[in-house]
C-alpha positions in Angstrom: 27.6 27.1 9.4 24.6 27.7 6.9 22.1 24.8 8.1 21.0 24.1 4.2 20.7 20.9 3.3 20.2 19.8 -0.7 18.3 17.0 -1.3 19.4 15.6 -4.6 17.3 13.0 -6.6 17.9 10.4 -9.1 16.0 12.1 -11.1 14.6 15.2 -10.3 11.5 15.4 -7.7 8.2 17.4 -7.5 7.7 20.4 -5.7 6.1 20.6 -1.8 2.5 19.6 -1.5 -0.1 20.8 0.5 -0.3 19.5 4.3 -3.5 19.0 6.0 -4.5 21.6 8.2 -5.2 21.6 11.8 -5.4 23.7 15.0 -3.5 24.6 18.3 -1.0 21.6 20.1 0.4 20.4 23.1 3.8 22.1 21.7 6.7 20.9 19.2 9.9 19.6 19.8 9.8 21.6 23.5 6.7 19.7 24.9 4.6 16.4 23.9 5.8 13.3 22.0 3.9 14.3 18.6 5.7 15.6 15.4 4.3 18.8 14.6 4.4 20.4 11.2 2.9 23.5 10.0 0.8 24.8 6.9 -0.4 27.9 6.0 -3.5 25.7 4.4 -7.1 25.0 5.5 -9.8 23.1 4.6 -13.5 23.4 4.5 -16.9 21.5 4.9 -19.3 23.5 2.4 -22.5 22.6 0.0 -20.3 23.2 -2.9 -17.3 20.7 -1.6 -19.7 18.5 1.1 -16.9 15.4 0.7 -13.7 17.1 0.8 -11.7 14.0 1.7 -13.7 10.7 0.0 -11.1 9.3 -2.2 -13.7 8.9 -5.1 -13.5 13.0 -4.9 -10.6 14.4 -3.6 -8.3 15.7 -6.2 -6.0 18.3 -4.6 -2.3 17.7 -3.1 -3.4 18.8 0.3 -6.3 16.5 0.5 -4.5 13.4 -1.1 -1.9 13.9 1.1 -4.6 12.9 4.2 -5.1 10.0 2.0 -1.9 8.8 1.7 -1.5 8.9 5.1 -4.6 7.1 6.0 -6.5 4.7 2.6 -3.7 2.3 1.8 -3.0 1.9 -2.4 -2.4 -1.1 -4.2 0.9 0.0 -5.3 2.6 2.6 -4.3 5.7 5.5 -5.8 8.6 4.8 -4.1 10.9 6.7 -1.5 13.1 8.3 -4.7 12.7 8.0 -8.6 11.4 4.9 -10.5 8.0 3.1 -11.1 5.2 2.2 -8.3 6.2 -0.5 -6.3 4.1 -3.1 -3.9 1.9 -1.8 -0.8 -1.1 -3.5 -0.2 -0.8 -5.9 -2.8 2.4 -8.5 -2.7 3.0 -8.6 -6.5 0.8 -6.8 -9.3 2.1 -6.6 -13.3 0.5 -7.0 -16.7 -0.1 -10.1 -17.9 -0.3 -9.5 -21.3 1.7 -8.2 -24.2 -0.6 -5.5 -25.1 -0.7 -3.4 -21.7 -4.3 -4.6 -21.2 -5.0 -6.6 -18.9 -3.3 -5.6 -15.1 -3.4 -7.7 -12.0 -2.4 -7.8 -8.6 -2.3 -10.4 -5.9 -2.8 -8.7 -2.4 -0.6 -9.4 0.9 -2.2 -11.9 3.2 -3.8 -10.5 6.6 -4.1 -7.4 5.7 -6.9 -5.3 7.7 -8.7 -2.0 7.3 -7.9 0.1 11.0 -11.0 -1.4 12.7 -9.2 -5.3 12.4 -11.9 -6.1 9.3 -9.9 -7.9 6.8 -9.2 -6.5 3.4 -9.8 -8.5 0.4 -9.2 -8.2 -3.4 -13.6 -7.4 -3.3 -12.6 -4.7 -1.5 -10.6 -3.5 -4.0 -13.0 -3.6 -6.4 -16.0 -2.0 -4.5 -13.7 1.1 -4.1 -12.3 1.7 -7.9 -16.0 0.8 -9.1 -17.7 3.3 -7.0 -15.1 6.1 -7.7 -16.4 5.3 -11.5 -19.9 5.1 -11.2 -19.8 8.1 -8.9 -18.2 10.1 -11.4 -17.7 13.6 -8.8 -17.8 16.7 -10.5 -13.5 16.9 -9.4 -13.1 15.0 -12.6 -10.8 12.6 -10.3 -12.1 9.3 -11.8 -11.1 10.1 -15.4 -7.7 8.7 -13.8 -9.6 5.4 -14.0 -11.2 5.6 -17.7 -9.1 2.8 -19.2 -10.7 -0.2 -16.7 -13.2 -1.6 -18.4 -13.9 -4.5 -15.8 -12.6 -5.5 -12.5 -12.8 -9.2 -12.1 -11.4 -11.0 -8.6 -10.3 -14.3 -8.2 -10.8 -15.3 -4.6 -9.8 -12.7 -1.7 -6.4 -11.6 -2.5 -6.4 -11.7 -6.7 -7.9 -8.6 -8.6 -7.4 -8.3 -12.4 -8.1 -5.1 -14.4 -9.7 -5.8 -17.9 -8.3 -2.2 -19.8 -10.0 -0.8 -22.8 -7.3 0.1 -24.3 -3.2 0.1 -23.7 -2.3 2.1 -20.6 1.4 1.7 -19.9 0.8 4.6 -16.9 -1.9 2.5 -15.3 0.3 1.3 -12.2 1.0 4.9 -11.6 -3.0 5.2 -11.4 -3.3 2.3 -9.0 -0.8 4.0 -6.6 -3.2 7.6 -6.6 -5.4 7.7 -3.8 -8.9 8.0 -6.6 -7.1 3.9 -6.3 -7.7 3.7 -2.9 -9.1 0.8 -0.9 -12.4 1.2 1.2 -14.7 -0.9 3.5 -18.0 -1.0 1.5 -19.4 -1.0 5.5 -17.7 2.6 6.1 -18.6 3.9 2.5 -21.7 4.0 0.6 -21.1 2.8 -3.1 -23.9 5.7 -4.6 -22.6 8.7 -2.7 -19.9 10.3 -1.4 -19.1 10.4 2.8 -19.7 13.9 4.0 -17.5 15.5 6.0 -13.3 14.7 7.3 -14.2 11.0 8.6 -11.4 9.0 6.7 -11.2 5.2 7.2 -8.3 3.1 5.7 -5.8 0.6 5.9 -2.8 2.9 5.8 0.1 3.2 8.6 -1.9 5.7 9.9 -5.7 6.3 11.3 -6.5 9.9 11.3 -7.9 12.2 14.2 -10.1 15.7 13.0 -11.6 18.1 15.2 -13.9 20.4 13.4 -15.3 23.8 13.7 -17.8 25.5 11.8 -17.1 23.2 9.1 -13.6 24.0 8.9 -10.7 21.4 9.9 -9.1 23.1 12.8 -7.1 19.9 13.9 -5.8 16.9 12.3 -4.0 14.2 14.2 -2.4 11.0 12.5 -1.9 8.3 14.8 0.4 5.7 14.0 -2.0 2.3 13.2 -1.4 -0.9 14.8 -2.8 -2.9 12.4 -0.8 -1.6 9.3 0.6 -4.2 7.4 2.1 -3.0 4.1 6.0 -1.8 3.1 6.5 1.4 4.9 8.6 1.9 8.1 6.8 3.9 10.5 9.5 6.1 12.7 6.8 7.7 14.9 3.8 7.1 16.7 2.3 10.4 16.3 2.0 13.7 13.8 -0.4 16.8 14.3 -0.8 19.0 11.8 -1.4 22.6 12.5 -2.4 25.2 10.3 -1.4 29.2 10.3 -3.3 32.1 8.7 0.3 33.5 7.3 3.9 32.0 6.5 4.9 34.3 8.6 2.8 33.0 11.4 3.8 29.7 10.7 7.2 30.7 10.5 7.4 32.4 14.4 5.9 29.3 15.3 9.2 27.3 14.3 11.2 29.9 16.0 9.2 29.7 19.0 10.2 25.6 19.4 6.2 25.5 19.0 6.5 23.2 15.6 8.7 21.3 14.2 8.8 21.2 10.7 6.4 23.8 8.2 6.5 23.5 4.6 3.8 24.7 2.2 3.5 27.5 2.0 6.8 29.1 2.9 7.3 32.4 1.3 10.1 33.4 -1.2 11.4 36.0 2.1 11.5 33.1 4.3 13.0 30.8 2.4 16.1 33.5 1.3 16.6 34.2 4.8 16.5 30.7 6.1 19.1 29.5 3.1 21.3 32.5 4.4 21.5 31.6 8.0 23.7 30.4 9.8 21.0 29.2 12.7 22.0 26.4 13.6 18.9 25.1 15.4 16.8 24.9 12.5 17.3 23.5 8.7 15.9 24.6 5.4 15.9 21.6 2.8 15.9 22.5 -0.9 14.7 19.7 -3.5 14.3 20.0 -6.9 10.8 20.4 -8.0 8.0 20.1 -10.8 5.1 21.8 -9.5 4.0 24.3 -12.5 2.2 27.4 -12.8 0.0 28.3 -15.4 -2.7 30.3 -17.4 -6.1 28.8 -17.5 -8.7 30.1 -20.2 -12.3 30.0 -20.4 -12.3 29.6 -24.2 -16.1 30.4 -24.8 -15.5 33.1 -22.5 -16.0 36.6 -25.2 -12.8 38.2 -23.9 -10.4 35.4 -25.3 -12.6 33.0 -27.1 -10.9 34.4 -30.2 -7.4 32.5 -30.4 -5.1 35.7 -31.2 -6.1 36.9 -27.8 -4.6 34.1 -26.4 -1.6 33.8 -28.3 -1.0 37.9 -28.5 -0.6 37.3 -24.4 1.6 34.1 -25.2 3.9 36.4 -27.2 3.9 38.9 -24.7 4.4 37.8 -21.3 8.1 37.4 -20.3 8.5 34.9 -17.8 11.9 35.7 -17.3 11.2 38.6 -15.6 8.0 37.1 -13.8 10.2 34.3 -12.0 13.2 37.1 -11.1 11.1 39.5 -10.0 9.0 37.4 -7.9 10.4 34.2 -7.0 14.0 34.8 -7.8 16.9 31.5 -8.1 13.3 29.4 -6.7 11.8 28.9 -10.0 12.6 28.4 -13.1 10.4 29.3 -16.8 8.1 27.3 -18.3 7.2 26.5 -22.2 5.4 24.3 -22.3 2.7 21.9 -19.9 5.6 19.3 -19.3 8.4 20.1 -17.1 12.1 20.1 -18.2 13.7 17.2 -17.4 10.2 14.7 -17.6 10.7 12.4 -20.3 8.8 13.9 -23.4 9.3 17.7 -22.5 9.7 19.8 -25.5 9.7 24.0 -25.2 7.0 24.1 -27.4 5.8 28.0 -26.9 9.0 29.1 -27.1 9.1 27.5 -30.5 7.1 28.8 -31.5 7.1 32.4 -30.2 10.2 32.9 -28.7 11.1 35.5 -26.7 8.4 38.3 -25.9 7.3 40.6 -28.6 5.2 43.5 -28.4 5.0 44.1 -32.0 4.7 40.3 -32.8 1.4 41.0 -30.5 -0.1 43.6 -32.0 0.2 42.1 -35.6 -1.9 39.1 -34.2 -4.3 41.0 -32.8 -4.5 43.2 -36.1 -5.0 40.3 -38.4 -7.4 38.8 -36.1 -9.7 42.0 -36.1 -9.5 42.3 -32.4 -9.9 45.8 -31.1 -7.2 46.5 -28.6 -6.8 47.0 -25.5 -8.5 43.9 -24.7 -9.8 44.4 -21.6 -10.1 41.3 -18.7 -9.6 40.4 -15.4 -6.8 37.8 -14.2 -8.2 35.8 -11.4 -6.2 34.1 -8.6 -6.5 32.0 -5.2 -5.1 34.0 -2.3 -4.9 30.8 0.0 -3.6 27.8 -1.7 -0.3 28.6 -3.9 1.8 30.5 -1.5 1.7 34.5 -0.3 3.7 35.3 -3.4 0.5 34.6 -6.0 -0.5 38.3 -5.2 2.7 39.7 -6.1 2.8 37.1 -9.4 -0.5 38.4 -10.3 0.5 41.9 -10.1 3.3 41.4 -12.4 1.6 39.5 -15.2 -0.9 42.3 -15.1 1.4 44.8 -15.8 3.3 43.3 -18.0 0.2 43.3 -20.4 -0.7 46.5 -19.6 2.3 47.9 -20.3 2.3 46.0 -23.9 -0.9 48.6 -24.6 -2.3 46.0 -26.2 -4.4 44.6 -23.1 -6.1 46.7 -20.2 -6.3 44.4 -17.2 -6.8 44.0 -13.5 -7.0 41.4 -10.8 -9.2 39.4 -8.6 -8.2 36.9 -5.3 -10.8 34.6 -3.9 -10.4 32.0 -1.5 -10.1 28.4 -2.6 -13.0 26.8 -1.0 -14.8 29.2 -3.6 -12.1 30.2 -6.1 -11.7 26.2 -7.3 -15.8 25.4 -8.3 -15.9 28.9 -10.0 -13.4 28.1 -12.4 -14.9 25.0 -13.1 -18.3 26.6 -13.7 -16.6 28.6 -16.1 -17.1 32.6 -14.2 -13.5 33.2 -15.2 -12.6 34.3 -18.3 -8.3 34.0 -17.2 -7.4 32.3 -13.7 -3.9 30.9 -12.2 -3.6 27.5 -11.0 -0.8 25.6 -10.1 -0.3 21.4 -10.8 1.1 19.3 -8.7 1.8 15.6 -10.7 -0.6 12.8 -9.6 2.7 10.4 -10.9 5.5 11.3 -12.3 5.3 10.4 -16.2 4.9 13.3 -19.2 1.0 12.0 -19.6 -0.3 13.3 -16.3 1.0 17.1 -17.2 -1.5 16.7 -20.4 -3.8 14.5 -19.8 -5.7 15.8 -17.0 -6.1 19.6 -19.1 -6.5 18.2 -22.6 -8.7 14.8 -22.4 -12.4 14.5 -21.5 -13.9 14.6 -17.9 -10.7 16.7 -17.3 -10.4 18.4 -14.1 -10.4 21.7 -15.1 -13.9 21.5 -17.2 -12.7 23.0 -19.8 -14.6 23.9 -23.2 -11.2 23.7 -25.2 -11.5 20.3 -27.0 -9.3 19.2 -29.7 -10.0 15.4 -31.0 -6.8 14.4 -32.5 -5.6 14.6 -29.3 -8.0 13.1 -27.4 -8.9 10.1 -30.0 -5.3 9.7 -31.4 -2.2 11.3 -29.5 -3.5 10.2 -26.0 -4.0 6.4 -26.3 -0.7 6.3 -28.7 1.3 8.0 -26.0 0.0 5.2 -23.6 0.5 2.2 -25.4 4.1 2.9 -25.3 5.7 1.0 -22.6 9.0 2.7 -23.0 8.6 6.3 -22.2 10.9 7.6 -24.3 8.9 6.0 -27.3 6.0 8.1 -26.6 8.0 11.3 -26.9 6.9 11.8 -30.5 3.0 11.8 -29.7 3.6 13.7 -26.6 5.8 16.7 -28.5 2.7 16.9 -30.5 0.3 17.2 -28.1 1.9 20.3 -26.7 3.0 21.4 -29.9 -0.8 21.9 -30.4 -1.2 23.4 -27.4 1.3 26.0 -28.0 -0.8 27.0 -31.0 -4.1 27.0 -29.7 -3.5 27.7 -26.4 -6.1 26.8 -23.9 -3.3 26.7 -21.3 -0.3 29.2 -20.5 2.1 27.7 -18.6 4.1 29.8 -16.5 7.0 28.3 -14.4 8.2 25.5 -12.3 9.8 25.6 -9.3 12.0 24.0 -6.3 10.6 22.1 -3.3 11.4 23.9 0.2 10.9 22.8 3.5 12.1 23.5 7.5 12.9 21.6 10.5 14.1 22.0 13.9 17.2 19.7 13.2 16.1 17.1 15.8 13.4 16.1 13.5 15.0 13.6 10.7 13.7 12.4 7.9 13.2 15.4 6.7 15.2 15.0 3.1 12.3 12.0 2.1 9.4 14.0 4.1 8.2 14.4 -0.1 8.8 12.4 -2.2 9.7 12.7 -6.0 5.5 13.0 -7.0 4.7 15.5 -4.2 3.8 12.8 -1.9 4.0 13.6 1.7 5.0 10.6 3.7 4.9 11.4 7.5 6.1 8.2 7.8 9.8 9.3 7.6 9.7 11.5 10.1 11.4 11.1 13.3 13.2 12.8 16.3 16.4 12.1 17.2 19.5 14.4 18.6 19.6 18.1 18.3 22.5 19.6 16.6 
């Protein structure tokens, strides 16, 4: 029988995240009594990134997934669909009309992994330093709406807002939220290094080699106390230079489970089998793809450059020719199917036009072809980025109108240089911090946003922003929201590219597999458990 298993949402999930690298094992489901999953991702030590893993700096999937293992949240996204619900604390809400003023009582006896108690001062140490540290990831902007933090004995903590943030419990279940010992971590600088101490269900394990994280080992935490079932004791991550690698290693009974990044071969060929030993599980996903311009950058500082590629690249073609039935199109920064999604660049240029393009560029006065180079991560979206790169290349060569070529750099370096601005054009994929329309826009489009961007545009940032958030019901905000990327369709800062499905594999001892990720890309090793083969 095909051993394919659909995980269906209430509403529709996020795609795979990133797991935490690590090296060799004891074995899989053949030897040992740890779960062992795979990844084809690493992670380094360097001057540029010294702090990879400190809460009040991490801001990738892969490294917030060690978090969430590890640095227990206030609140916390739950198993399916829906709003955050309770984790360290016992009960948190606004207590206001306005969305303005938050607070959360905490459970009683809670205690950080070394048996220290955990108290609501705790709580506030931890957000304030992630503010007044202000890392150059851009994570705390997360955080700009607290205005105070005010406690009320050890288990009360109340958030004074500066203005109305209906997506602030989503914020307070991000790991930028997470609690910290103020006698593990220093409140004027970051911790160096993979050290990670928490109060989550599990305490984490690294061995590391020449600054890079060749093992990572989460043990299960005895002194836990929050709402998660743990169903293991154990889970070793281990990473693989190739998907193909990683792969074998699931064939071999030397893993148990790999998930990012699988390639588009592997995951055909496992959805067409009819091996019984081992299960591919398909989810429906949000992770997007997308364009990123540098917009002070000479190439395409001048807005018909970026709007003359707008209008010609066919993403049609990009997603069949290189990811097939496991993605889908993209118009616009918000998936389909988020509350507030409009296809605003199709809209507004519908389907790609060559001549369209040229006319742009004509009445602009830009000389074609306009010549650039499309920069991309080999080592952190998947083995197919090359291949994606490739095609959007040609398909703006081919216009005439453009004369491009590519560039792959590793992540540890690739991620700072696009900050810094040494790109003129670079891919990077998103993977939702929480699931709500304002954290596909905000993090691009406000200030202290991730990417660094020069692109600035106020009536989004001083008016469409803070009206989208004062709107408790979602669907209210959907008229500020179409704006924003309305706006962004015309101006184009950002080129969104596709979204796609959520893939993983599993020896079919292993269960838990279908809630392994939850609907905001969360990775909750917690799930996972072995049980009877076949």
């Amino acid at each position: 029988m095909n051993r394919k298993t659909l995980v269906l949402a209430a509403a529709i999930g996020l795609l795979a995240p990133v797991l935490a690298g690590c090296g060799d094992t004891g074995g899989g489901s053949g030897g040992g009594d740890a779960i062992v999953v795979g990844t084809t991702d690493r992670f380094t030590v360097s001057e540029e990134e010294p702090a990879p893993v400190d809460p009040a700096y991490a801001y990738d999937v892969g490294t917030w997934n060690m978090l969430r293992q590890t640095v227990q949240t206030l609140l916390i996204q739950p198993r399916g669909d829906g709003e955050p619900v309770p984790e360290a604390a016992e009960s948190c809400g606004f207590t206001d009309t306005g969305n303005e003023r938050y607070s959360c009582t905490l459970r009683e006896g809670l205690k950080f992994s070394d048996g220290s108690p955990v108290t609501a001062a705790d709580v506030k140490f931890s957000i304030e330093r992630a503010l007044s540290i202000q890392s150059d990831s851009g994570v705390f902007a997360l955080l700009s709406t607290i205005d105070t933090i005010e406690t009320k004995g050890d288990r009360e903590v109340i958030f004074h807002l500066k203005s109305a943030d209906a997506t602030f419990p989503y914020k307070l279940s991000t790991p930028v939220a997470g609690i910290l010992s103020e006698k593990k971590y220093d409140k004027g600088k970051l911790r160096e290094g993979f050290d990670v101490d928490g109060s989550g269900p599990y305490t984490l394990e690294t061995e590391v080699e020449d600054g890079e994280l060749v093992r990572a080992t989460y043990v299960k935490n005895p002194s836990y106390k929050g709402s998660l079932e743990v169903g293991n004791d154990k889970v070793e991550m281990r990473s693989f230079e190739s998907a193909e690698a990683m792969g074998q290693a699931l064939e071999d009974d030397d893993i148990d489970v790999m998930s990012r990044s699988m390639s588009p071969e592997q995951i055909r060929e496992l959805g067409n089998d009819n091996e019984d030993a081992i299960d591919l599980v398909e989810s429906p996903g949000l992770e997007i793809r997308y364009l990123v311009f540098n917009t002070k950058a000479p190439s395409v500082e001048t807005k018909a450059v970026r709007q003359a590629m707008a209008q010609v690249i066919n993403r049609s073609e990009l997603v069949a020719k290189v990811y097939g039935s496991q993605a889908e199109p993209l118009y616009s920064l918000v998936p389909a199917t988020v509350t507030g999604h409009s296809n605003a660049f199709f809209n507004k240029y519908g389907d790609p036009d060559v001549s369209k393009a040229r006319q742009m560029l004509e009445k602009a006065g830009v000389t074609t072809p306009v010549k650039m180079t499309l920069h991309y991560t080999t080592d952190h979206y998947g083995p197919a980025t090359k291949a994606e790169f490739e095609q959007l290349s040609k398909q703006l060569n081919d216009s005439g109108l453009f004369d491009t070529d590519i560039k792959g750099a590793a992540w540890e370096t690739f991620r700072p240089d696009g900050q810094k601005g040494k790109f003129d054009v670079y891919g990077m994929g998103w993977f939702p911090d929480y699931p709500d329309a304002d954290n596909f826009l905000a993090p691009f489009l406000d200030e202290d946003n991730f990417l660094n961007s020069p692109y600035a545009n106020s009536e989004i940032r001083k008016e469409l922003i803070p009206e989208s958030r004062r709107q408790a019901d979602r669907l209210s905000a959907a008229g500020s929201l179409n704006d924003i990327q309305d706006i962004v369709a015309e101006d184009v800062p950002v080129l969104p590219l596709w979204q796609g499905k959520q893939y993983s594999a599993a020896r079919d001892d292993i269960t838990g597999t279908a809630y392994m990720l939850n609907s905001s890309s969360t990775l909750q090793l917690w799930e996972l458990g072995r049980g009877v083969s076949g």
